[in-house]
C-alpha positions as CSV (number, residue, x, y, z in Angstrom):
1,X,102.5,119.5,94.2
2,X,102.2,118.4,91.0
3,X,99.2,116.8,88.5
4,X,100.3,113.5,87.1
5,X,98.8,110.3,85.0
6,X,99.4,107.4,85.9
7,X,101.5,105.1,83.7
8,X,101.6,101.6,85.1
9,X,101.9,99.9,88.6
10,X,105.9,99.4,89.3
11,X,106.9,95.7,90.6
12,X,110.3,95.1,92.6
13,X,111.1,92.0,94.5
14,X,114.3,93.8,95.6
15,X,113.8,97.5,97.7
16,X,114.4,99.4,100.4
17,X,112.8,98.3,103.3
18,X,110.4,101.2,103.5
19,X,109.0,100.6,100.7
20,X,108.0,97.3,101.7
21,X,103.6,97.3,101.5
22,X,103.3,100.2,99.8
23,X,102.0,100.3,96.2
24,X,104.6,102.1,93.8
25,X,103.4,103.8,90.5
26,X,105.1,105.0,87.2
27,X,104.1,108.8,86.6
28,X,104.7,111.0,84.3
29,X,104.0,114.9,84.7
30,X,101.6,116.8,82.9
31,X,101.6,120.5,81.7
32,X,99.4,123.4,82.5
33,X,97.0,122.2,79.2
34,X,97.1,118.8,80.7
35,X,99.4,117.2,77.9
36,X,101.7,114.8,78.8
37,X,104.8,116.6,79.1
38,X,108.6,114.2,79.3
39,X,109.2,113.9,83.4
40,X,108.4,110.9,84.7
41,X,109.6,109.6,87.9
42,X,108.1,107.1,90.7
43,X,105.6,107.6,93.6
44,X,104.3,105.7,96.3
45,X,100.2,105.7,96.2
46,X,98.2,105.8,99.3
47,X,95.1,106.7,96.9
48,X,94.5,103.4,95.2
49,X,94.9,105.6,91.9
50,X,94.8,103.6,88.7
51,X,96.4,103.4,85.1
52,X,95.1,106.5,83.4
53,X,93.8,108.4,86.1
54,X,95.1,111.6,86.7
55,X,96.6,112.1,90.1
56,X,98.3,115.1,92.5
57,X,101.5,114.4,93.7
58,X,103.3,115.9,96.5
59,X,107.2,115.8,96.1
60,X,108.6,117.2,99.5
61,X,110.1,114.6,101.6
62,X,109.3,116.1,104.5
63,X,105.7,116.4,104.2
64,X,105.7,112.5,103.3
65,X,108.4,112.4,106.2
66,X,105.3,113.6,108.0
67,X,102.3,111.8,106.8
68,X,104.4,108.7,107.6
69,X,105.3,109.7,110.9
70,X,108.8,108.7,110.3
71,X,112.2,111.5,110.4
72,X,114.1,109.0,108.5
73,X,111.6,107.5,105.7
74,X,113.4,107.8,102.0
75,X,110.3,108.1,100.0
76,X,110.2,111.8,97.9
77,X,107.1,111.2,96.0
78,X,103.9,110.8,97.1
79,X,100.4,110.2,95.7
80,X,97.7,112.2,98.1
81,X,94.6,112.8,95.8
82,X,92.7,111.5,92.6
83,X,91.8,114.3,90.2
84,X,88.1,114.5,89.5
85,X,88.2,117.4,86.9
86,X,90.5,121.0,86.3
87,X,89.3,124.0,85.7
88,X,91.5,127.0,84.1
């Protein structure tokens, strides 16, 4: 798992038909101060998570292999909560 922001809703009229209905989102990861560090990659949001907001992300295909109920679903990244607050 990892804590993310949210950069911007992601658009594609052309995708893999498994991602066709779900909501994709730009993130980018942050550090353990909550800076925005340089990683950035894309995840699917089943959260309704917006720009700014800071989300967790699982990245283990088979855990989202799982949630979707599908052995054979390409989808890596995964939005599964909205952060609220941190405490260190």
């Amino acid at each position: 798992m990892k804590l993310c922001r949210v950069l911007a809703p992601v658009v594609s009229t052309i995708k893999h038909p498994a991602y066709d209905g779900q909501r994709l989102l730009a993130v980018r990861v942050l550090d353990a101060d909550l800076s925005d560090s340089d990683e950035e990659f894309l995840a699917v949001d089943r959260v309704q998570a917006g720009e700014g907001d800071v989300v967790l992300v699982m990245q283990e295909g088979n855990g989202v292999r799982q949630l979707f109920a599908n052995p054979k679903l390409p989808i890596r990244s995964i939005v599964v909560g909205i952060v609220d607050a941190v405490s260190l």
